[in-house]
PyMOL Python script that loads the backbone (N, CA, C, O; Angstrom):
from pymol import cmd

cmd.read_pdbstr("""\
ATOM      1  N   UNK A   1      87.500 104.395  98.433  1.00  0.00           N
ATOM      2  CA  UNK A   1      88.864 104.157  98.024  1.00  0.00           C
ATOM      3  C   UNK A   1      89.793 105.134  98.745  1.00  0.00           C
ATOM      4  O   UNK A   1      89.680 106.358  98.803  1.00  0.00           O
ATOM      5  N   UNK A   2      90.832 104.268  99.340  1.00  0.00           N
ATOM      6  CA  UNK A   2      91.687 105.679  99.733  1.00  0.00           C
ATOM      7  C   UNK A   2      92.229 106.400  99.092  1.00  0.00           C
ATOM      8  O   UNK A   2      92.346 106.128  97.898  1.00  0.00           O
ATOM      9  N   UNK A   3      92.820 107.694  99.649  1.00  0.00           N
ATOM     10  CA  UNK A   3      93.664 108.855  98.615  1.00  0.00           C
ATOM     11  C   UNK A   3      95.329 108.357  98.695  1.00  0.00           C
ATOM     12  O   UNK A   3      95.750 107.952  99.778  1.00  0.00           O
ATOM     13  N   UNK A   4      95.853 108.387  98.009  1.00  0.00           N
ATOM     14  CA  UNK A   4      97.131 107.839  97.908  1.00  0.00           C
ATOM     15  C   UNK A   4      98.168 109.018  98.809  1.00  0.00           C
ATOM     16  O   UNK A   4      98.444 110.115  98.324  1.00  0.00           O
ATOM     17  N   UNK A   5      98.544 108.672  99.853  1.00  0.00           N
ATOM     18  CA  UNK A   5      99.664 109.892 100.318  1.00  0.00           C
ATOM     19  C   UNK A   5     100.476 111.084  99.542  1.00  0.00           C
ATOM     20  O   UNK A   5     100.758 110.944  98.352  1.00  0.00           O
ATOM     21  N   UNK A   6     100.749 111.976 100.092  1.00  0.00           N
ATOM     22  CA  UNK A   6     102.181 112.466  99.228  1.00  0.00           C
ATOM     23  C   UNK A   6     103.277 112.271  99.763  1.00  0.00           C
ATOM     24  O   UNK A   6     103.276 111.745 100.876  1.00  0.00           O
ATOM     25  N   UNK A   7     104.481 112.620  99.160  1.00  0.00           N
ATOM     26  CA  UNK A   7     105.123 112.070  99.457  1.00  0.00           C
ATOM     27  C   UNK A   7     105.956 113.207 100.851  1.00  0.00           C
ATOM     28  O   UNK A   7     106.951 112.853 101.483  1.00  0.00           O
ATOM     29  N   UNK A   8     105.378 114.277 101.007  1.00  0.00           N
ATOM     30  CA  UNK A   8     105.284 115.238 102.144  1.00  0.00           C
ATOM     31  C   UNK A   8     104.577 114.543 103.432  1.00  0.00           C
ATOM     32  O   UNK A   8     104.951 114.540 104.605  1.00  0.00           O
ATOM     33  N   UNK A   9     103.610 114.045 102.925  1.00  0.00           N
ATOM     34  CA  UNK A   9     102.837 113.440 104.157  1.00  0.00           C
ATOM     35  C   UNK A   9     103.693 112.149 104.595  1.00  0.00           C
ATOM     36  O   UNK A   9     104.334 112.319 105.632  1.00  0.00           O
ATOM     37  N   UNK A  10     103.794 111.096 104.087  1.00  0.00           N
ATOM     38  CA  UNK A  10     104.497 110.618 104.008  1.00  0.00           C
ATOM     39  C   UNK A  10     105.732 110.817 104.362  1.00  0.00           C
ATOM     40  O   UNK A  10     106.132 109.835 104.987  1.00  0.00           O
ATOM     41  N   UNK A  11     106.648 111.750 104.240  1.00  0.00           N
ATOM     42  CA  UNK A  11     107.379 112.228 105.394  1.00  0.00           C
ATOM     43  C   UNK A  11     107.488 112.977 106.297  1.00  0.00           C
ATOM     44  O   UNK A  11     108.480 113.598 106.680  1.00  0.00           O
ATOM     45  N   UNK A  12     106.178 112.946 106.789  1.00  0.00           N
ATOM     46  CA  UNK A  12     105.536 113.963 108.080  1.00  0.00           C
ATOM     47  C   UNK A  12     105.500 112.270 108.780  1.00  0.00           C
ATOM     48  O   UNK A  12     106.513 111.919 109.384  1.00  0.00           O
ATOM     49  N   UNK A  13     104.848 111.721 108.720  1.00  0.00           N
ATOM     50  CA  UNK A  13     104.234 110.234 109.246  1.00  0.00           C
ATOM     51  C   UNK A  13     105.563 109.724 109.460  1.00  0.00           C
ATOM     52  O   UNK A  13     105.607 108.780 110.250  1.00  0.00           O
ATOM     53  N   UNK A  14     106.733 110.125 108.931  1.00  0.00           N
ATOM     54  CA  UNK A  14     108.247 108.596 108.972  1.00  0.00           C
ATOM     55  C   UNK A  14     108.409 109.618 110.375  1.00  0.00           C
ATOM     56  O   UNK A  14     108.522 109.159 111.512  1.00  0.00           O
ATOM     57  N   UNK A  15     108.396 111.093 110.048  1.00  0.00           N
ATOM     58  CA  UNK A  15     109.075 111.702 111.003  1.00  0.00           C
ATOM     59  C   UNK A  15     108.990 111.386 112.471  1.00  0.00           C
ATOM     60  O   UNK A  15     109.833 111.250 113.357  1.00  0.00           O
ATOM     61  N   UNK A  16     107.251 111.292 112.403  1.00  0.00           N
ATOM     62  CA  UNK A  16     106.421 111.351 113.638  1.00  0.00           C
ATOM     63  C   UNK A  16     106.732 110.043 114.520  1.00  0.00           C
ATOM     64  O   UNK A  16     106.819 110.010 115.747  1.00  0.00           O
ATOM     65  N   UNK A  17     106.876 108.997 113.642  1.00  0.00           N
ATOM     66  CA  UNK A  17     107.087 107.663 114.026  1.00  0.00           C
ATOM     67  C   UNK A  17     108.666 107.855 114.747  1.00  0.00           C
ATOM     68  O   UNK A  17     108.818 107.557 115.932  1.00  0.00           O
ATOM     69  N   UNK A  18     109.650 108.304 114.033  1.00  0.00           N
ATOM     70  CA  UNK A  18     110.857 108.309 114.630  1.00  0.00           C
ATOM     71  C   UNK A  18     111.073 109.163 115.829  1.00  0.00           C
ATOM     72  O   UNK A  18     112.168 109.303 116.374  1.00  0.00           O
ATOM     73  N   UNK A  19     109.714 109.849 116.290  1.00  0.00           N
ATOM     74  CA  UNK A  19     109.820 110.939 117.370  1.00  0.00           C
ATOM     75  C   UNK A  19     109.604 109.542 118.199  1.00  0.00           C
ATOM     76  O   UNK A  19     110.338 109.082 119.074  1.00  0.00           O
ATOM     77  N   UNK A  20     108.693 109.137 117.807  1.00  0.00           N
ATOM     78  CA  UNK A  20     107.641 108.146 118.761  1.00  0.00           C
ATOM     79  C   UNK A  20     108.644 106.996 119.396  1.00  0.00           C
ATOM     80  O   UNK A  20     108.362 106.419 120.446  1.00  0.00           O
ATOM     81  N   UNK A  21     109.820 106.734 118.658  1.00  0.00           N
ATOM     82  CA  UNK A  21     110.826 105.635 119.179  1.00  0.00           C
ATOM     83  C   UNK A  21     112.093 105.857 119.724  1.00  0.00           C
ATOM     84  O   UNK A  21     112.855 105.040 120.241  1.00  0.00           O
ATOM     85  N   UNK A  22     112.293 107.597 119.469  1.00  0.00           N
ATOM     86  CA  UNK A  22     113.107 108.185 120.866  1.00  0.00           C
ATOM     87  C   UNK A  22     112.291 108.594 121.719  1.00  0.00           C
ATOM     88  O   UNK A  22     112.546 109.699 122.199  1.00  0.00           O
ATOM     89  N   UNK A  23     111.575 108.181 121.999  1.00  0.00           N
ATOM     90  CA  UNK A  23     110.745 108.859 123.282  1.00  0.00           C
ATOM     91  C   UNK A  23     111.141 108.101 124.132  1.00  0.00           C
ATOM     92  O   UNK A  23     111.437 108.688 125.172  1.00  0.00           O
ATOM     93  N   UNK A  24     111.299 106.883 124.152  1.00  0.00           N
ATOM     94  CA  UNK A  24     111.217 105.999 125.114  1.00  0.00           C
ATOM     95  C   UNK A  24     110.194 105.408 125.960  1.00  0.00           C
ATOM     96  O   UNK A  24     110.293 104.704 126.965  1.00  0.00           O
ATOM     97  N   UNK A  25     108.818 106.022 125.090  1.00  0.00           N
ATOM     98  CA  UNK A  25     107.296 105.548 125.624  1.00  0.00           C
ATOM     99  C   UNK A  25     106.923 104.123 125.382  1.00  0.00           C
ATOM    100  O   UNK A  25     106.113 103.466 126.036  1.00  0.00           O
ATOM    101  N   UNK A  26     107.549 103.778 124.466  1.00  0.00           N
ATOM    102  CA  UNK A  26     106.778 102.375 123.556  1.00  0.00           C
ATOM    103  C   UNK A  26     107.515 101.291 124.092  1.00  0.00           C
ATOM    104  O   UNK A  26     108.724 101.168 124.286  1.00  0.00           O
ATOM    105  N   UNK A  27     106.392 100.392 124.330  1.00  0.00           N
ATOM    106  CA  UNK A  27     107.606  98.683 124.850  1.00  0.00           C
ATOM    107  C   UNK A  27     108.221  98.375 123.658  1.00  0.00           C
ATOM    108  O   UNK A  27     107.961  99.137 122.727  1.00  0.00           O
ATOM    109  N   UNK A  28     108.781  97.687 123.496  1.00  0.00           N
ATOM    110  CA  UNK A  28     109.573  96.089 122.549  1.00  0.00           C
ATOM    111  C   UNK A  28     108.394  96.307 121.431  1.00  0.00           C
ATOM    112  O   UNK A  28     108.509  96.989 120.413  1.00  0.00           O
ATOM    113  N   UNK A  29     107.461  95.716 121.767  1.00  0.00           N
ATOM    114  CA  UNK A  29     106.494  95.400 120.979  1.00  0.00           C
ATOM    115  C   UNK A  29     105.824  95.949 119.729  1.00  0.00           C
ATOM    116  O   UNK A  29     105.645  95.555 118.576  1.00  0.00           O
ATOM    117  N   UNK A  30     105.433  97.383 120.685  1.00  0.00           N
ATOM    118  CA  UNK A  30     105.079  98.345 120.258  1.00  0.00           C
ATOM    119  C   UNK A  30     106.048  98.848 119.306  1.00  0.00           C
ATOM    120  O   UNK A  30     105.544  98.994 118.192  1.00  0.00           O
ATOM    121  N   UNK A  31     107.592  99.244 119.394  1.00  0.00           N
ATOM    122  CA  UNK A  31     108.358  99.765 118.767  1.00  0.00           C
ATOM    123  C   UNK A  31     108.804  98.941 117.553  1.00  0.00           C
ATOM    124  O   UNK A  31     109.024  99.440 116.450  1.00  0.00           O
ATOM    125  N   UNK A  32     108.914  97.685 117.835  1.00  0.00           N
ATOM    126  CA  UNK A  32     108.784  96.850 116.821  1.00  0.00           C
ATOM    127  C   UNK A  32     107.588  97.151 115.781  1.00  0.00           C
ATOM    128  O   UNK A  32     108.053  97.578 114.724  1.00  0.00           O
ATOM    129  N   UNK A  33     106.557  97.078 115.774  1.00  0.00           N
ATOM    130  CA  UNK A  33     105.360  97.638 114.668  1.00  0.00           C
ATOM    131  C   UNK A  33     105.695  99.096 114.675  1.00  0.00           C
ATOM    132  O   UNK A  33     105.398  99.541 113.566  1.00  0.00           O
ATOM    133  N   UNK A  34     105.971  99.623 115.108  1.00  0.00           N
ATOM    134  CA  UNK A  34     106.491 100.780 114.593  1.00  0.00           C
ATOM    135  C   UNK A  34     107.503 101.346 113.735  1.00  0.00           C
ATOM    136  O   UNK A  34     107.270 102.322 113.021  1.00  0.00           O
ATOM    137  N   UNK A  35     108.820 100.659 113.792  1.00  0.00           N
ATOM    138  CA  UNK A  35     109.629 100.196 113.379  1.00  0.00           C
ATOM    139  C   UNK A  35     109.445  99.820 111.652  1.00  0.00           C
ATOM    140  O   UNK A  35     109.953 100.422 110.706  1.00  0.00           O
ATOM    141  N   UNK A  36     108.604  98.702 111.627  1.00  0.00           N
ATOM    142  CA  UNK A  36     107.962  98.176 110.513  1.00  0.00           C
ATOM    143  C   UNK A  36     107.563  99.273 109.557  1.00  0.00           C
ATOM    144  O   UNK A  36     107.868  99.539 108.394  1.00  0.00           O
ATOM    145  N   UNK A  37     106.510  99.992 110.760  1.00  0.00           N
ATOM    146  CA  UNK A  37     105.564 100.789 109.712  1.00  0.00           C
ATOM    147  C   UNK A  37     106.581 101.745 108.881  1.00  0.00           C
ATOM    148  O   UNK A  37     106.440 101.986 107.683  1.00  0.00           O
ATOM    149  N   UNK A  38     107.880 102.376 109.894  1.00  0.00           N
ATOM    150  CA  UNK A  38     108.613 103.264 109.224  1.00  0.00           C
ATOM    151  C   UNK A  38     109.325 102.778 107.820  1.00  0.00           C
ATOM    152  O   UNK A  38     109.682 103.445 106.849  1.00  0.00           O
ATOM    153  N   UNK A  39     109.416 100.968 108.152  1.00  0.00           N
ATOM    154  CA  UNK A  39     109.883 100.944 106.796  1.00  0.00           C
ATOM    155  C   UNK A  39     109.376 100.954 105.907  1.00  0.00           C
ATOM    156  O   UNK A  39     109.841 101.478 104.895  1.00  0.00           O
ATOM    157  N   UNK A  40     107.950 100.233 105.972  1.00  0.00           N
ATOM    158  CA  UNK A  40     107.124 100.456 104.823  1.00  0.00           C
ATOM    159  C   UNK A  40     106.803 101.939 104.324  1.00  0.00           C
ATOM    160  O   UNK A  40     106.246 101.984 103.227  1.00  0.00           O
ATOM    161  N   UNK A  41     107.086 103.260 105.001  1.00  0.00           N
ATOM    162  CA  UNK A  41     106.860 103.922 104.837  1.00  0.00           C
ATOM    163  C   UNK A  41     108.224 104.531 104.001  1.00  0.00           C
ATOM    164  O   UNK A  41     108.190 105.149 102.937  1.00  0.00           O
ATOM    165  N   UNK A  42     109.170 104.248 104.627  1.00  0.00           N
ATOM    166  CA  UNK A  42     110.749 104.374 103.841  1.00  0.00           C
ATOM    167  C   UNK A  42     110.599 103.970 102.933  1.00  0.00           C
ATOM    168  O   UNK A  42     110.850 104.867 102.128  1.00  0.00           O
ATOM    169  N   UNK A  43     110.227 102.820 102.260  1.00  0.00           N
ATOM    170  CA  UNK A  43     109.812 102.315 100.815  1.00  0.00           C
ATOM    171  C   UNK A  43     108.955 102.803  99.749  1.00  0.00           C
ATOM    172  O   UNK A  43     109.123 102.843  98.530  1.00  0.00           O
ATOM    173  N   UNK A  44     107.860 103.218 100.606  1.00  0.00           N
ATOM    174  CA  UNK A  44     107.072 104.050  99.627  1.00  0.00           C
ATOM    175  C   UNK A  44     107.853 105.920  99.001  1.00  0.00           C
ATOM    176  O   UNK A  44     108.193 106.369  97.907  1.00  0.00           O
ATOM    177  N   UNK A  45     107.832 106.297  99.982  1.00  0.00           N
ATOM    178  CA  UNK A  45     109.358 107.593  99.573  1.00  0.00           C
ATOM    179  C   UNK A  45     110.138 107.091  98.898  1.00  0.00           C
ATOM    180  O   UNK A  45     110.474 107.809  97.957  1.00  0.00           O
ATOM    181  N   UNK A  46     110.753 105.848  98.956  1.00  0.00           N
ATOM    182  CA  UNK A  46     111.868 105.816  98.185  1.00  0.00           C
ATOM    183  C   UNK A  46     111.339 105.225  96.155  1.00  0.00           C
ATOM    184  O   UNK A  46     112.077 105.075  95.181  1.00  0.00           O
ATOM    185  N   UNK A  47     109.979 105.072  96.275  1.00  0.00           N
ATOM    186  CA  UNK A  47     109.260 104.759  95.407  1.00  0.00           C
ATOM    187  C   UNK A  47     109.417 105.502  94.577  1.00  0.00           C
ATOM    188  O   UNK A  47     110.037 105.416  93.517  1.00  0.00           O
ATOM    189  N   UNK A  48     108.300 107.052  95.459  1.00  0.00           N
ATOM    190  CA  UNK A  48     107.957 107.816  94.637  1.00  0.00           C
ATOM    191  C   UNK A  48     109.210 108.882  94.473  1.00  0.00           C
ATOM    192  O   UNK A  48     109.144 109.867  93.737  1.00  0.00           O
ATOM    193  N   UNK A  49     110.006 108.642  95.027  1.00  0.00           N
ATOM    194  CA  UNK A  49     111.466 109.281  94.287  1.00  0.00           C
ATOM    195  C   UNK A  49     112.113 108.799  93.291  1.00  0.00           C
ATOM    196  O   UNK A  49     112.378 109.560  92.361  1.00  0.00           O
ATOM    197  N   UNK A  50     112.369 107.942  93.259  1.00  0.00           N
ATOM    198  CA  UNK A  50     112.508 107.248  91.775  1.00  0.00           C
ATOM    199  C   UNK A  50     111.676 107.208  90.601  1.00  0.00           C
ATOM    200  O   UNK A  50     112.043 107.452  89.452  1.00  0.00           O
ATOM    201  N   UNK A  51     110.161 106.776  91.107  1.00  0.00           N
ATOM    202  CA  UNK A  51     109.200 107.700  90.300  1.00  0.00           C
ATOM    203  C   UNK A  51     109.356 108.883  89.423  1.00  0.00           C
ATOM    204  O   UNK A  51     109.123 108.864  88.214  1.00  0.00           O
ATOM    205  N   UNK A  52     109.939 110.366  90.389  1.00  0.00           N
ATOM    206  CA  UNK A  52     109.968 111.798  89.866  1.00  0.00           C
ATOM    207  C   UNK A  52     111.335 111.868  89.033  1.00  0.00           C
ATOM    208  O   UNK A  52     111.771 112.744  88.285  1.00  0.00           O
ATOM    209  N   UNK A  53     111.879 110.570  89.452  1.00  0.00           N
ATOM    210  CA  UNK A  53     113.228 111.222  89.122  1.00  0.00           C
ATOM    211  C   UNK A  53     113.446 110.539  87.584  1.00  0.00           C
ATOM    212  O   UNK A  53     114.400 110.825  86.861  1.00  0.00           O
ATOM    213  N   UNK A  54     112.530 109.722  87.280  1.00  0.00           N
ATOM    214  CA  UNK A  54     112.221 108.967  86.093  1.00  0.00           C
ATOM    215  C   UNK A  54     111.556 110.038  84.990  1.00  0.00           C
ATOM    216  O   UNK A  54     111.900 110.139  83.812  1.00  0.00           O
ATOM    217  N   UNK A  55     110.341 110.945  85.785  1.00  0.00           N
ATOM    218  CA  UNK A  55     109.673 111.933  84.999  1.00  0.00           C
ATOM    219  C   UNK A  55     110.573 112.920  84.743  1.00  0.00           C
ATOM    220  O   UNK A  55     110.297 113.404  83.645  1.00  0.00           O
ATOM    221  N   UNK A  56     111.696 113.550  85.327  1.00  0.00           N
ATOM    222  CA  UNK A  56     112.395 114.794  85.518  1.00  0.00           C
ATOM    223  C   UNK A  56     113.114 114.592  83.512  1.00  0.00           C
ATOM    224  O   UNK A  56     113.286 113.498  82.973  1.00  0.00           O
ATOM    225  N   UNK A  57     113.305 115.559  83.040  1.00  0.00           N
ATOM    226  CA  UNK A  57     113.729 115.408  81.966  1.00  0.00           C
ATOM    227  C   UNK A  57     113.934 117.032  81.786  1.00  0.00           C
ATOM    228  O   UNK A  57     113.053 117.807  82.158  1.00  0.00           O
ATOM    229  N   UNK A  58     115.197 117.505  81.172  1.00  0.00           N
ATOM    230  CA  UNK A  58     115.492 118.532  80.389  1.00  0.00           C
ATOM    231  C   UNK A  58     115.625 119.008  78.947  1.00  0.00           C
ATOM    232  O   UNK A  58     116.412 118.496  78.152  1.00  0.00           O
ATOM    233  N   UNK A  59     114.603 120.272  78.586  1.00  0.00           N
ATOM    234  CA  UNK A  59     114.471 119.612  77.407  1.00  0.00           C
ATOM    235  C   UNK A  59     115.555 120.951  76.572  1.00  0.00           C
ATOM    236  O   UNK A  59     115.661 122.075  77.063  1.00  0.00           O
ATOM    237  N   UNK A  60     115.987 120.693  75.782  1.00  0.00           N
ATOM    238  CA  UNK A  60     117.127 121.570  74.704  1.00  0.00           C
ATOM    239  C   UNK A  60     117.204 121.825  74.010  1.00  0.00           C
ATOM    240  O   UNK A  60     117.832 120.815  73.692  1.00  0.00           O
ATOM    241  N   UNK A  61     117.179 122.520  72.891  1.00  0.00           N
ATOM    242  CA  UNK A  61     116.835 123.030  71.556  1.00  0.00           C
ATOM    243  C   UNK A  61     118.565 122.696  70.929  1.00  0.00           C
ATOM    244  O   UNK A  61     119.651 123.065  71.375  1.00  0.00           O
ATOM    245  N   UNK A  62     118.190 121.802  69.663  1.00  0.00           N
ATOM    246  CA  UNK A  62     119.990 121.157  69.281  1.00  0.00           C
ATOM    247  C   UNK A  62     118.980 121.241  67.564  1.00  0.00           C
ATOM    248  O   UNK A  62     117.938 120.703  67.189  1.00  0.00           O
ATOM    249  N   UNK A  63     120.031 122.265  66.868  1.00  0.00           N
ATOM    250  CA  UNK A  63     119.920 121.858  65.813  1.00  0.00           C
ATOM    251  C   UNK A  63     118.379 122.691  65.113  1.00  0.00           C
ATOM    252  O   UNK A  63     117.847 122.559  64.011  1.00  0.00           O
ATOM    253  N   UNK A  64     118.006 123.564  66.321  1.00  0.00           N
ATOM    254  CA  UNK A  64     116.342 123.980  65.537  1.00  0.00           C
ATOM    255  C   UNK A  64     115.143 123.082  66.395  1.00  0.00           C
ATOM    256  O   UNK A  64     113.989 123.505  66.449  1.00  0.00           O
ATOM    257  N   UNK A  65     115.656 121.473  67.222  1.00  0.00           N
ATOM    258  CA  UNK A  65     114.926 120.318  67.420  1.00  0.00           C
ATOM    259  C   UNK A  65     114.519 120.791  68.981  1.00  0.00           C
ATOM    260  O   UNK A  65     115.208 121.708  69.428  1.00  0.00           O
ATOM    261  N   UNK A  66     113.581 120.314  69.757  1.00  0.00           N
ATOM    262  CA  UNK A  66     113.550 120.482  70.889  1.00  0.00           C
ATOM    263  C   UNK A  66     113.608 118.776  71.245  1.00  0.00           C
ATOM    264  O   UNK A  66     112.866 117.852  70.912  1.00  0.00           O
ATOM    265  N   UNK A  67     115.007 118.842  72.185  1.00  0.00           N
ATOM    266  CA  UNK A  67     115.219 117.162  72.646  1.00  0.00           C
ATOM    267  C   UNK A  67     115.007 117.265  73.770  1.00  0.00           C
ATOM    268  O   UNK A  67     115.086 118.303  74.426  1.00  0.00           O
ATOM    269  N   UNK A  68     114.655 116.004  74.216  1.00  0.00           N
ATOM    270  CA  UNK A  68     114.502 115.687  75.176  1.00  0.00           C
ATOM    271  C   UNK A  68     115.267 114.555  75.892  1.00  0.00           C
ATOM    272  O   UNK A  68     115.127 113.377  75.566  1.00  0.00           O
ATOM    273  N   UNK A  69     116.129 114.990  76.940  1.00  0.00           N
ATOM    274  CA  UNK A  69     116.989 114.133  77.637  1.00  0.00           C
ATOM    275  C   UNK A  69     116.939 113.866  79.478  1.00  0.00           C
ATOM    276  O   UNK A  69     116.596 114.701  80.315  1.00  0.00           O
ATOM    277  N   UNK A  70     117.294 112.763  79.670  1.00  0.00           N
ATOM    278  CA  UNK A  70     116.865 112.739  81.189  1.00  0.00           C
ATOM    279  C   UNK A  70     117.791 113.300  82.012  1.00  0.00           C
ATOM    280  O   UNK A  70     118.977 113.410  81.701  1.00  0.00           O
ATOM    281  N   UNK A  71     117.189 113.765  83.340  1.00  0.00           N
ATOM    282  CA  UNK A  71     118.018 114.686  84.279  1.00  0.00           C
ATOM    283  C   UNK A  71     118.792 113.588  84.514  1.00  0.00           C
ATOM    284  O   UNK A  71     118.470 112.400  84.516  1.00  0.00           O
ATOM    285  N   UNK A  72     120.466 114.413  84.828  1.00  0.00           N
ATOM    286  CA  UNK A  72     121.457 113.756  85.788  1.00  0.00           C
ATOM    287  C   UNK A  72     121.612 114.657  87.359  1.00  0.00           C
ATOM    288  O   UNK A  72     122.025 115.746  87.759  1.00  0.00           O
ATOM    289  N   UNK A  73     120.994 113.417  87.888  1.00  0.00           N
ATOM    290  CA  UNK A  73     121.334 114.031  89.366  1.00  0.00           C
ATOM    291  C   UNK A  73     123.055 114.174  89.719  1.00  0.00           C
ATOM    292  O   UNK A  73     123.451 114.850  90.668  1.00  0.00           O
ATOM    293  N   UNK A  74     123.786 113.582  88.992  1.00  0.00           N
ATOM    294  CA  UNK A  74     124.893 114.016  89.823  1.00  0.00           C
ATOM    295  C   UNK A  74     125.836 112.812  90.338  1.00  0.00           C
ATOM    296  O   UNK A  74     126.921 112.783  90.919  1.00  0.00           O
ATOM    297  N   UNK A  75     124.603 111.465  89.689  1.00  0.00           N
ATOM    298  CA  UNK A  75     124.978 110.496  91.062  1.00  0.00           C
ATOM    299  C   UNK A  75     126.019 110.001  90.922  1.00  0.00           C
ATOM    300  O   UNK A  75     126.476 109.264  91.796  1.00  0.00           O
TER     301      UNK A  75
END
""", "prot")
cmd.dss("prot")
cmd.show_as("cartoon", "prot")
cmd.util.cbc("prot")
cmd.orient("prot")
C-alpha cells in the first residue's frame, strides 16, 4: 500500500515540476503531462489545507467551561 504524501512533499514535487516547465527542456507533450500532474498535485494541497483548517480550533475558558470554537483565518 502506498504511504500517503505530506503535504511538504507534496510541495517539494509541485515545486520541482514548475522548475521542470521553465526550463524549457520538455516538448508540448511532455509539458502537457506535466502540467496535469501539477494540478493534480495543486488539488491534493489544496485538500489537505482545508482538511487542517477544519481541525484548527481554539479552545477558551467562558464561564469556568472550556469551549471550543473554530479558527478564523481572517478570510
Amino acid at each position: 500500500m502506498k504511504e500517503e504524501k505530506s503535504f511538504e512533499e507534496l510541495m517539494d514535487d509541485l515545486e520541482n515540476i514548475a522548475e521542470e516547465l521553465e526550463s524549457d527542456k520538455l516538448n508540448l507533450d511532455d509539458s502537457m503531462k506535466k502540467f496535469e500532474e501539477g494540478m493534480k498535485i495543486s488539488k491534493l494541497c489544496n485538500e489537505k489545507l482545508e482538511n487542517a483548517e477544519k481541525k484548527i480550533s481554539i479552545l477558551l475558558e467562558k464561564d469556568g467551561e472550556i469551549k471550543e470554537e473554530n479558527f478564523d483565518a481572517g478570510e
